[in-house]
N, C-alpha and C positions, 0 to 999 in steps of 0.2 A: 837278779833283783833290779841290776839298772831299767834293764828292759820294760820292767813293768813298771815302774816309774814313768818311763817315757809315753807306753800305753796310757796310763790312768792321767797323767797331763794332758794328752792329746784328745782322749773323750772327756775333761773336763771343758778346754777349751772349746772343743766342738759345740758341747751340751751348752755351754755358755755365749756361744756363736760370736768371739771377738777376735776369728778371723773369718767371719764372714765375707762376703765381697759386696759391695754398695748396690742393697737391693732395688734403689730408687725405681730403676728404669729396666728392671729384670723381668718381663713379660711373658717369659715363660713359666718363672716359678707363679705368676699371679695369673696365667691360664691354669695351671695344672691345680692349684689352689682352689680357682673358682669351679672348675671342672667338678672336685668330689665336695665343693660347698651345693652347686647346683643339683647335682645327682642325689642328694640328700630326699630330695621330695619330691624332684622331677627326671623323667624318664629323658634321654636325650636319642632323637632319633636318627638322627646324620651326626657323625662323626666324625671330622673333617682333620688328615694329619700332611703333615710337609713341611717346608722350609719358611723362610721370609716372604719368597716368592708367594706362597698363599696367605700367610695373615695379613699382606700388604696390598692382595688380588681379589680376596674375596671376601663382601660383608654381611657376618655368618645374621645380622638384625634383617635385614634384607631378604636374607636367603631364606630365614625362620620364617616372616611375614609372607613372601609369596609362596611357601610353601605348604605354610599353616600348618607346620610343626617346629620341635627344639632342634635348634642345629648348633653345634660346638666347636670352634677352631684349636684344635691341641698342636700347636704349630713351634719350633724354635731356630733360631737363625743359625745357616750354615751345616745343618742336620744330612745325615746320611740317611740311603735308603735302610739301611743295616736298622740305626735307629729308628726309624722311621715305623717300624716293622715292630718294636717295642714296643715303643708309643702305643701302637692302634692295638696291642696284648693289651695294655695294662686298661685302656680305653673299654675293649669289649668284658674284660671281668670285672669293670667298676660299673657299665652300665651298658647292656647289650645293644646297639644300634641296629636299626633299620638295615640303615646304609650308612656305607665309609667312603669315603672321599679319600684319594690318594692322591698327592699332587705328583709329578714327576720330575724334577728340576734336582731331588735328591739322587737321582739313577743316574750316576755317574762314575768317573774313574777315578775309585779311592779305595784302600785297604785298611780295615777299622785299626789292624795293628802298625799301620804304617804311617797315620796321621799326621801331618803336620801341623805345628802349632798352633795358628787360628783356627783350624777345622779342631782341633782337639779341642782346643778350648771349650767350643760351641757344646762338645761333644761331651765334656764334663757338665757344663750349664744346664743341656738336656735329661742328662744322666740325673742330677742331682734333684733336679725340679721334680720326679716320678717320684710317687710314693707306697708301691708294692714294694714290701723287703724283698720277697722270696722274688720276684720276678728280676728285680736289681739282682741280685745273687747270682741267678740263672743268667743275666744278661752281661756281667762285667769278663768275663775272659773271653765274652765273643767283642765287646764292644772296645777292649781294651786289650793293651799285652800288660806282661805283669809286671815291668814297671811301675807303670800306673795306677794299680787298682788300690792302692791308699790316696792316691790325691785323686781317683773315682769318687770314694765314700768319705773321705775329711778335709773338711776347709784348711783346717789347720795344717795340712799337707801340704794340699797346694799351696796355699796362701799365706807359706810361715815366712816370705821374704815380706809381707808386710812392716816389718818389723823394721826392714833398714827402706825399701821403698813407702809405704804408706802409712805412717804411724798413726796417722790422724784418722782415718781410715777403724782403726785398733779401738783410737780413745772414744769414736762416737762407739761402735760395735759393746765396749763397757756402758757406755752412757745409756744406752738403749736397753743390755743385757736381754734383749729378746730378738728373736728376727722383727724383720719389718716386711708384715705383710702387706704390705698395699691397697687393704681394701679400699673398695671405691663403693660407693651408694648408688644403687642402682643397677638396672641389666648388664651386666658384662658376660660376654660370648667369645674370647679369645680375638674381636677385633682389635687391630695395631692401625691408625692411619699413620702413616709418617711422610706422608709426599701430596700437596695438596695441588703443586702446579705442575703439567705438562712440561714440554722439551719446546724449548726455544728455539728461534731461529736461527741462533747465533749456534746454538746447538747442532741444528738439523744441515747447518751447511760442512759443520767436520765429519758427516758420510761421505760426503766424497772424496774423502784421503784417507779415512778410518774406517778401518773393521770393528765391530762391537764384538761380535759372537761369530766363531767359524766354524759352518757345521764341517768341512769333512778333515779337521783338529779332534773335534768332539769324540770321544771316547767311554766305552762303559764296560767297568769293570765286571769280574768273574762274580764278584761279589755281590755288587750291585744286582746282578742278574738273578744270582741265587736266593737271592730276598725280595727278589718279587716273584718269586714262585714260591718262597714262602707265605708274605701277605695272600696269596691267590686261596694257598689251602690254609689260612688262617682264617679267610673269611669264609670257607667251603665250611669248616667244619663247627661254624657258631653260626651258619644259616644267616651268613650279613653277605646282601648285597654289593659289589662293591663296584666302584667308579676310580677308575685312572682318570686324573686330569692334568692335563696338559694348558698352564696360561701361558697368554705371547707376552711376549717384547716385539718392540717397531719393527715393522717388516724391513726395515734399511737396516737395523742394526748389526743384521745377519751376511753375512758368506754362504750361500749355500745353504741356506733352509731348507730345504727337501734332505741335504745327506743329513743332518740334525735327525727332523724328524722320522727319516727311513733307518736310523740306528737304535731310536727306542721303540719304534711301530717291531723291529725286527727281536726286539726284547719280551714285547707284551704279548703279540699277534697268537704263539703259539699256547697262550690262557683264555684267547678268545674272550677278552673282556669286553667291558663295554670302558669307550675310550671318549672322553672329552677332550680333543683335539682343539682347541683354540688358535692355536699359531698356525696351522694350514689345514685344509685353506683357509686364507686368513681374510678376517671380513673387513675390507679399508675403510667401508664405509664407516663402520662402528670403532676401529680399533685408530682414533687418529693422535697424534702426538700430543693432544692434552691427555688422552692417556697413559701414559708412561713417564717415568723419572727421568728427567734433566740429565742425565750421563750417556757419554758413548761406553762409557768402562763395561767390559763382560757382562758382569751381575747387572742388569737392569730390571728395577720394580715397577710394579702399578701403582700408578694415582690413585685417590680415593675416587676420582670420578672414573678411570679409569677400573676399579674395583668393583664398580655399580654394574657398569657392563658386562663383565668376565661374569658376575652373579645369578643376572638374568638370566643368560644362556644356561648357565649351570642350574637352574632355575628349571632352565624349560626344556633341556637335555633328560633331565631327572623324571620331571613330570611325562614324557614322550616316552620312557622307556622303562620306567619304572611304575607304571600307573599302576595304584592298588596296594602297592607296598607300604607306603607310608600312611600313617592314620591321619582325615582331618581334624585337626585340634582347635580349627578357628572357630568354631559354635561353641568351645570349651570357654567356661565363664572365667574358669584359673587361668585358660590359655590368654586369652584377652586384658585379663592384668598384667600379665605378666611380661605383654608386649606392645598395649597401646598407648598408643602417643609416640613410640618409640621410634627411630628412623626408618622409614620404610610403612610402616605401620597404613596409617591412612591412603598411601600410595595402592594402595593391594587390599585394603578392606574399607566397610564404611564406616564412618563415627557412631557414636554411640549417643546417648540423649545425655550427653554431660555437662551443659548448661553453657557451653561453649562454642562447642560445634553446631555447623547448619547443614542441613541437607536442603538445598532449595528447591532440585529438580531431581527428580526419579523416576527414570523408563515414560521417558516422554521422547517423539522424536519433535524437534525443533527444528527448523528451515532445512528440512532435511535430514539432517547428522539423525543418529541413532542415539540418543544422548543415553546413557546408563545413569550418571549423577552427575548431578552439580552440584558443590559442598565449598563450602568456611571452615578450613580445619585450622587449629593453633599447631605451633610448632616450638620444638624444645629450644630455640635461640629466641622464642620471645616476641616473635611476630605471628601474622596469621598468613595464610596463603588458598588461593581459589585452585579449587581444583575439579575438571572437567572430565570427566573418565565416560568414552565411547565403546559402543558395545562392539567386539569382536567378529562376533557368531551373526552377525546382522545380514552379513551379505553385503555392504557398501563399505569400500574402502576409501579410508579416510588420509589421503594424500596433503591435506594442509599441513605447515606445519605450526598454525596460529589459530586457536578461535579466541576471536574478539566476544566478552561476553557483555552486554548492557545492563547495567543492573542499576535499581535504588537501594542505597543505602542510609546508613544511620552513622555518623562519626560524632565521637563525642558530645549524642544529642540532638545535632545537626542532620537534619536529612537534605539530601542531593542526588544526584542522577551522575553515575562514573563508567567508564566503559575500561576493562581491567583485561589484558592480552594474557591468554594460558599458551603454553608454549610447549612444543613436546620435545621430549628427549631420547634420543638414544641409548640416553643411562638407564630408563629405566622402561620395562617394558612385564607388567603385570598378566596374568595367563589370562583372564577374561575381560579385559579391556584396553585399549589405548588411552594411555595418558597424557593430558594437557595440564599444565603447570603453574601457575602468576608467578612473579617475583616476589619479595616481602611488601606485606601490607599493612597497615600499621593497626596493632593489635586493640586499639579503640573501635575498628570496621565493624558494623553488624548487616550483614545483607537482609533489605526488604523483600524483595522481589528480581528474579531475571526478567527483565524487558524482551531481550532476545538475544542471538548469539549469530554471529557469522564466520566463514570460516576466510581465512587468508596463506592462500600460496605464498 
């Protein structure tokens, strides 16, 4: 009798969620969320699963725009391959993908029943955020040992020491009497920014006393092993594509990168995947310390600018080897709602006639250059920005890394003659053209006319 007492208190409290844990900033339950709020009416055709290290690596708005399809980050921090392997279960019978994306940062030396504390924790976080009963079911005696599998499926398990730690915690959880989902207004794709600036100097000089990352320390478990030859025939036998990815950390951070990387190459190699390699060889030009988070510590993540890049490649990894697979969905009039104006958007496609944007130049060449377009597009912080996009496929490579563009304009009324620098970046880099850039312009701009355009080494 007591027993069931205890039961019917415990799915009371549950069903009432006042021991919840503070959903504020829980960005997995509010992926997994938006995940089967998306799938409701739209098909998602990359699936993208792994740790911190990808939702903080790669920007799935970016990745959807140059790809000109839906791409989804189901990503949670501290995640095992084991899990990992769930994830993209519950992912392919909520909505079949194309292609999966697998990051590899999870492939390491860990025993799901052996976890330690923080990893465990992560591991409930993960656990809890899915929402297939029957695959949880199937999933909790591998993911856990049996200690655990009450504070697996009830808050109120794990989180009954609330009560002498968190109380406050308890009284908002009653005050609320619902979860707190997070919704947000607007596209969300399972991206996290959480690092806006690069590794400092003061930074980059504790390499030479510190090790960040030592590959031949690096270690990968029995386990880890066996779940990527599970995900292999997971995606064999639901016909998805799938892509191992591999994002870097700073190439000083390492000890020994080659024994790193020749430890998981000697994990995948014998699945004969297709492998996005990032970390080696590693490209310095693109990969420089504004890309990467401000730590020498282990776990080092990517910058948002640093995220743009790892994107591209993955971008153009995809489109190289996968051509054909993916449907174009950028002539799609849903697709184009659903994503314009949105980051990345304009960078990869042209504006539409929304009484905003300008297309001033089109498939003209100008003092040479190959020009593809020249456009006035707004942008979602409220300014506007020029943007100069060269055609690829032309045959003349375009070595500046400035076109100066001439142009009359209209401000506020006012017409004058301004000459506005677009500037290219290695963040981002579109499959049918080269990009030039302006800084912010002030959202009163209306362009008359280009005068002309030059280019500056």
């Amino acid at each position: 009798m007591f027993f069931l007492v205890v039961v019917a208190v415990v799915k009371f409290t549950d069903l009432k969620g006042y021991f919840n844990p503070d959903y504020t900033n829980d960005h997995t339950r509010r992926k997994w969320n938006a995940f089967y709020q998306f799938t409701k009416q739209k098909p998602v055709d990359v699936v993208l699963v792994g740790n911190s290290h990808l939702y903080t690596g790669i920007n799935p708005e970016n990745l959807s725009t140059a790809l000109g399809a839906n791409c989804f980050i189901l990503a949670s921090p501290g995640t095992t391959m084991t899990d990992v392997y769930y994830c993209l279960k519950e992912a392919i019978a909520v909505s079949k993908p194309k292609v999966a994306v697998v990051e590899t940062f999870g492939i390491n030396d860990y025993t799901s029943h052996e976890l330690k504390q923080g990893t465990l924790s992560d591991q409930f976080k993960s656990f809890s955020a899915r929402k297939n009963l029957g695959q949880k079911l199937c999933s909790t005696p591998v993911l856990f040992n049996s200690r655990n599998y009450l504070s697996a499926w009830s808050n109120t398990v794990r989180n009954h020491n609330f009560i002498f730690s968190d109380y406050k915690q308890i009284e908002t959880n009653i005050q609320l009497n619902k979860e707190k989902l997070e919704e947000q207004q607007g596209l969300y794709l399972g991206r996290y920014i959480r690092f806006t600036s690069g590794l400092e100097d003061s930074t980059l000089m504790k390499y030479n006393n510190i090790v960040g990352f030592d590959g031949k320390k690096f270690i990968i478990s029995n386990e880890a092993e066996e779940f990527v030859a599970k995900t292999v025939q997971l995606c064999k036998e639901n016909n998805v594509k799938l892509v191992f990815l591999t994002l870097p950390m700073y190439y000083r951070h390492f000890k020994d990168m080659d024994a790193y990387v020749a430890k998981v190459a000697k994990v995948l190699e014998p699945h004969q995947p297709l492998w996005e390699n990032q970390q080696s060889p590693y490209d310095y030009k693109a990969f420089t310390p504004e890309c990467f988070e401000n730590t020498v510590k282990e776990n080092q993540h990517m910058t948002y600018y640093g995220s743009l890049v790892s994107t591209y490649k993955l971008a153009s990894f995809i489109q190289s080897n996968l051509a054909g697979v993916l449907p174009d969905r950028s002539k799609d009039i849903e697709w184009k709602k659903l994503f314009y104006g949105y980051d990345g958007y304009f960078y990869n496609h042209p504006p539409e006639n929304d009484g905003i944007s300008q297309v001033l130049i089109s498939n003209q060449t100008m003092d040479g250059v190959p020009v593809k377009e020249i456009e006035l597009v707004p942008s979602q912080q409220g300014y506007k920005q020029l943007l100069v996009k060269v055609n690829k496929n032309s045959g003349i490579p375009v070595l500046a890394k400035t076109i100066r563009v001439m142009l009359d304009v209209n401000v506020n009324g006012q017409n004058q003659t301004t000459v506005v620098d677009a500037v290219s970046s290695l963040a981002y880099n579109p499959s049918g053209h080269y990009l030039f850039a302006s800084q912010p312009l002030d959202y009163g701009v209306n362009a008359v006319r280009v005068r002309n355009i030059s280019l500056i080494n």
